[in-house]
N, C-alpha and C positions, 0 to 999 in steps of 0.2 A: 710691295711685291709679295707674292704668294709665297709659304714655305715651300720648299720643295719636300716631296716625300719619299723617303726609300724605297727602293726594290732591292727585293730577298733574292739572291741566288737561287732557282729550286734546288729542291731536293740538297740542302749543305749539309744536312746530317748523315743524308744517306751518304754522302762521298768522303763525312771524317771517318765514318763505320768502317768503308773502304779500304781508305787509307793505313786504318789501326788492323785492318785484317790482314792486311798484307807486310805488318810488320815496319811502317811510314812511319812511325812515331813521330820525328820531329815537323815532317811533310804536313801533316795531320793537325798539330796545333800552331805552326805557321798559317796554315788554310784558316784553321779557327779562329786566331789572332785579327789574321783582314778580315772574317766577316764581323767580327765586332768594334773593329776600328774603324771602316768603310760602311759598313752597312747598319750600325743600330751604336750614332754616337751616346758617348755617357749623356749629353747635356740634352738627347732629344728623348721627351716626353711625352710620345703620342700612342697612344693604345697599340695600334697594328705597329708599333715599334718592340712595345715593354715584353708581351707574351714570348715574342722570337729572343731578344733579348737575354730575357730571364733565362730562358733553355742554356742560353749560348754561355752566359756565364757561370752557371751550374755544371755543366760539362766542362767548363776549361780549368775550372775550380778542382774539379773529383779528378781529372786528369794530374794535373801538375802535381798533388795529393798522391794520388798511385805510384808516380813516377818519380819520388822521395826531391819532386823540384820545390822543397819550401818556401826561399827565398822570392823565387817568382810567385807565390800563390800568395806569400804574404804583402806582398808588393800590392799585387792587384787587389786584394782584401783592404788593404789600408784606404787606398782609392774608393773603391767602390764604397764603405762605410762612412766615409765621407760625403761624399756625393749623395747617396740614399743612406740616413742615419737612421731608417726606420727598417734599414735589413738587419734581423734580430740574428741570422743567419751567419749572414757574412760576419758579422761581429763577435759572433759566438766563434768559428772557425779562426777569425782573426786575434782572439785571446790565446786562443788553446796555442799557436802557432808563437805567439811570442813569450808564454809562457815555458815552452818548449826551449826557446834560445836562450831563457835566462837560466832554465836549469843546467844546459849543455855548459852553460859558463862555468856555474858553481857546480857542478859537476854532482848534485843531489842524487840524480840517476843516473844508472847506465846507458849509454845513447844509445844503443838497441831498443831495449825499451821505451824511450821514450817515442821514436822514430817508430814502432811495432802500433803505440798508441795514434799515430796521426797520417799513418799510408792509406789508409779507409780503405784499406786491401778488401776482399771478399773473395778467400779461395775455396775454387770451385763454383765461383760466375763468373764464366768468361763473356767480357763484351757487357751489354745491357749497361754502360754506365749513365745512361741518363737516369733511369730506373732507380740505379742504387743511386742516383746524388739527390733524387727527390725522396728517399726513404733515410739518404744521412742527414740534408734537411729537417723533413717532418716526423722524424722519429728518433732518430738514434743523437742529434743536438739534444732537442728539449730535454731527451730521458738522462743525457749525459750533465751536461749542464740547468738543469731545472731554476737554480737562484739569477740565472741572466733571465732568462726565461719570465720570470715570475716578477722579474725589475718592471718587465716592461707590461705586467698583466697578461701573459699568453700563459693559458692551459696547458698542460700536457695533453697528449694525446690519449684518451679514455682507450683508445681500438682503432684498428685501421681493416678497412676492408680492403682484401685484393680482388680484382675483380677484370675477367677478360674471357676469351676464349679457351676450352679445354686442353690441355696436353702442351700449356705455353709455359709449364715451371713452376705455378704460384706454391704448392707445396714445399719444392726446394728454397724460395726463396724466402720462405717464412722460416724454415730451419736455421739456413746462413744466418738472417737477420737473428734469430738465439743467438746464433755463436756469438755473433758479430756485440751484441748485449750481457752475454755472457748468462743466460736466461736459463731454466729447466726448460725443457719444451714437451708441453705434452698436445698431442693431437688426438683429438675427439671426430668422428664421422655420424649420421645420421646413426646410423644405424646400430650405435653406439649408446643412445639413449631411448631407443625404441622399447616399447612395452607394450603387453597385452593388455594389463591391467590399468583401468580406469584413473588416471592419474597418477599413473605410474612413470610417467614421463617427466610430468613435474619434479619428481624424489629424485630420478636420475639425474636431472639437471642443477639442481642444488646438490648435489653428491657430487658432479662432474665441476664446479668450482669450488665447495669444500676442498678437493682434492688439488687443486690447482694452488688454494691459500695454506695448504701445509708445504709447499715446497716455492715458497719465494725465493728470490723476485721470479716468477716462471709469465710463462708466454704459452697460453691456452689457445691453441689453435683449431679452431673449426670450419673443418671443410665442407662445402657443401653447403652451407649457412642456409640458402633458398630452403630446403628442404627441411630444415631445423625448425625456424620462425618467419613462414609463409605468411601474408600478408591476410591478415585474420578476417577479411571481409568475405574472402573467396574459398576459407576450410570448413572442414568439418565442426562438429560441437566442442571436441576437446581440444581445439588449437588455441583459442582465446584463452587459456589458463596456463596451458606451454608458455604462449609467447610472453603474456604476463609473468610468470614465474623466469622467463629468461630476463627480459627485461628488470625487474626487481634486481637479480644478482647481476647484473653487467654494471647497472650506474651506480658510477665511481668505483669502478672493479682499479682503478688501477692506485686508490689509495689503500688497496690492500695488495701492495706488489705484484696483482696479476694483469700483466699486458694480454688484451683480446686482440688476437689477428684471426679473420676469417675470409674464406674464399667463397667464390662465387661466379660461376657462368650463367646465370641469371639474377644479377643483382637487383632487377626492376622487381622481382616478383618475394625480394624479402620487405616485410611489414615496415612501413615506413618509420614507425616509430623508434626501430632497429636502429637506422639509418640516421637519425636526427643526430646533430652536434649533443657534445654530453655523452654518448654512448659510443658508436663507430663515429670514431669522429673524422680520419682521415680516408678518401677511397683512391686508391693508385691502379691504373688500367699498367696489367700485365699480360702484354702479347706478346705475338710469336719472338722467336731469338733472332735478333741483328744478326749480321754476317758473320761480324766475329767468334760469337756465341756461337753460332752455326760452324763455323769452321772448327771450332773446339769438340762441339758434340760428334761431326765427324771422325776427329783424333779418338776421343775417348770410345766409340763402340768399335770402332773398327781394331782397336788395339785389340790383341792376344793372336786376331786370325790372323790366317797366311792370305799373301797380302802382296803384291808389287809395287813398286813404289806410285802415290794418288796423290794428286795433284789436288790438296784439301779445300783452297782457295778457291777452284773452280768448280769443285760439291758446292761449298755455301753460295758462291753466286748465282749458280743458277737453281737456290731452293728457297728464293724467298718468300715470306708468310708463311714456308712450313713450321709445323710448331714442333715440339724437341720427341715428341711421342711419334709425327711420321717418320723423323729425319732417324731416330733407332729403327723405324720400318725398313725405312731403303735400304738400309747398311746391310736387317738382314734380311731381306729381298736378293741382294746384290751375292752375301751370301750363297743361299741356297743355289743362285744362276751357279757360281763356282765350285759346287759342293758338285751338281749333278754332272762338270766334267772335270773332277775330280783335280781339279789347277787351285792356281793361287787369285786370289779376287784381283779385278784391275779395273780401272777406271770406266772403261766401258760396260760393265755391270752396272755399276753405278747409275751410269745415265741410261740405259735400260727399265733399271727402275723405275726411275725419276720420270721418265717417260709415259709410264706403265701404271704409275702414283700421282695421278694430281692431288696439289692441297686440297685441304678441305677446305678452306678460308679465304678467297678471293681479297682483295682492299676492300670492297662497300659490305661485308661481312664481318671485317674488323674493324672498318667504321661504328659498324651502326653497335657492336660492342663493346667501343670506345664512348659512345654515345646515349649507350644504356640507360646514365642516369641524367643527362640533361633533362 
């Protein structure tokens, strides 16, 4: 008899988003609970199962994590490291987590602290938790834990490229990620290292992580990377010695405490060599902001102005793929409508706006730069 094969709910993430924007919490990982029980069992091993999967238990993981539910995240850690003993991941979160209960016992630490150390909080990102559970994954375990890590032969990560459409955060979210590492953060822009003079770009670029390895462990961030180290087939005479000279100081930049994170809205058009494992090793596509996200960016601009009471839930649902740079437009769009008849802003501004602002970004636009680097 044939296996039978699952079918996905659509759209199940857009409806946990939902749910956690409107304050569902428990509704939210009940919903998450059955798709992973019903729909992507542990024991079924079939490709179009593992990818959904993986999502699903990554979010329910950073959830329970947020929501200070230990006992449940260790539970399902236990399991899952079982079942897959080649998740370096889960296993890694599943130390730290019982490591945590046996100090609570002997009372070593303060349980604040300890608890401060394992909520994988990120304040001031609201929402986007798929985002951050693939950056507490692929970045912030290895860096944290490096000897699990190195048990089983995984690298650290040399750099991580962010890489999506414009005005979607990536800047912010390489800051948090400092905090979050507890990192110096310095950020570099093209135009930062630009020079008149005949290889004068090279000197600035070896200056620009000189400066980066006096202040360890720090997180060198460059934005704009596309314009940095262009893909040297298609520059001018002096890019080949840029990029070579960038290249030289990146591999193994991070045995000398310095984490490379760089952004990018055209990731195709940096030098592949940039790009190879050993160097940018990890690239995480950072779009527009979930609902939730969105409903917070509403909260936060809209504070200080006068104001009637706005129905924030129903800004974010009907703004989605706008990215956090329109969604400060509308607010003040919305704004200005109330300024000219001299009231307090109100929800119909709003959707005036909204009305008046299409995205810039359709779905097959943030497809295809989601898609940039296949």
């Amino acid at each position: 008899m044939q296996e039978q094969r699952p079918e996905f709910p659509k759209h199940w993430l857009k409806k946990i988003e939902r749910l956690l924007a409107s304050g569902q919490k428990r509704k939210a990982l009940k919903y998450l609970d059955g798709i992973i029980e019903n729909h992507m069992p542990l024991f079924w091993d079939l490709p179009e199962v593992r990818e959904e999967r993986e999502q699903a238990i990554r979010l329910r993981i950073q959830l329970l994590r947020e929501w200070r539910m230990y006992s449940e995240a260790l539970a399902f850690l236990c399991l899952e490291s079982f079942i897959h003993p080649d998740n370096v991941s889960a296993q890694a979160v599943r130390d730290r987590l019982i490591s945590f209960y046996r100090l609570r016992q002997t009372r070593q630490r303060p349980k604040s602290q300890v608890n401060a150390d394992l909520t994988n909080a990120w304040p001031g990102v609201a929402g986007m938790h798929d985002l951050k559970a693939i950056l507490e994954r692929d970045v912030i375990l290895p860096l944290q834990q490096p000897e699990l890590f190195r048990r089983y032969k995984l690298d650290l990560p040399n750099g991580v490229l962010l890489y999506g459409p414009p005005g979607c955060g990536k800047t912010h979210i390489a800051r948090k990620l400092a905090e979050r590492l507890r990192f110096t953060f310095k950020e570099v822009k093209p135009s930062d290292i630009g020079s008149i003079y005949v290889h004068g770009t090279q000197g600035l670029i070896r200056k620009m992580f000189d400066d980066a390895r006096a202040s360890t462990p720090c997180m060198l961030f460059l934005d704009e990377l596309d314009a940095m180290v262009p893909k040297r087939d298609d520059a001018g005479p002096y890019i080949p010695g840029e990029v070579n000279e960038f290249l030289t100081q990146l591999n193994e930049s991070w045995k000398n405490k310095v984490f490379v994170v760089a952004a990018s809205n055209l990731p195709q058009k940096i030098d592949s060599a940039v790009r190879r494992p050993g160097r940018l090793d990890k690239k995480v596509f950072v779009g527009p902001p979930d609902i939730e996200a969105r409903k917070e960016l509403f909260r936060m601009y809209l504070e200080g102005r006068p104001q009637q009471r706005i129905d924030l839930l129903a800004c974010a649902e009907m703004t989605e793929n706008y990215t956090c740079a329109e969604v400060k437009n509308l607010v003040e769009e919305a704004a200005r409508t109330a300024l000219g008849g001299r009231r307090d802003m109100e929800l119909a501004d709003i959707l005036q706006a909204i009305a008046s602002n299409k995205q810039q970004h359709g779905p097959d636009d943030i497809e295809k730069y989601r898609s940039a680097l296949d």
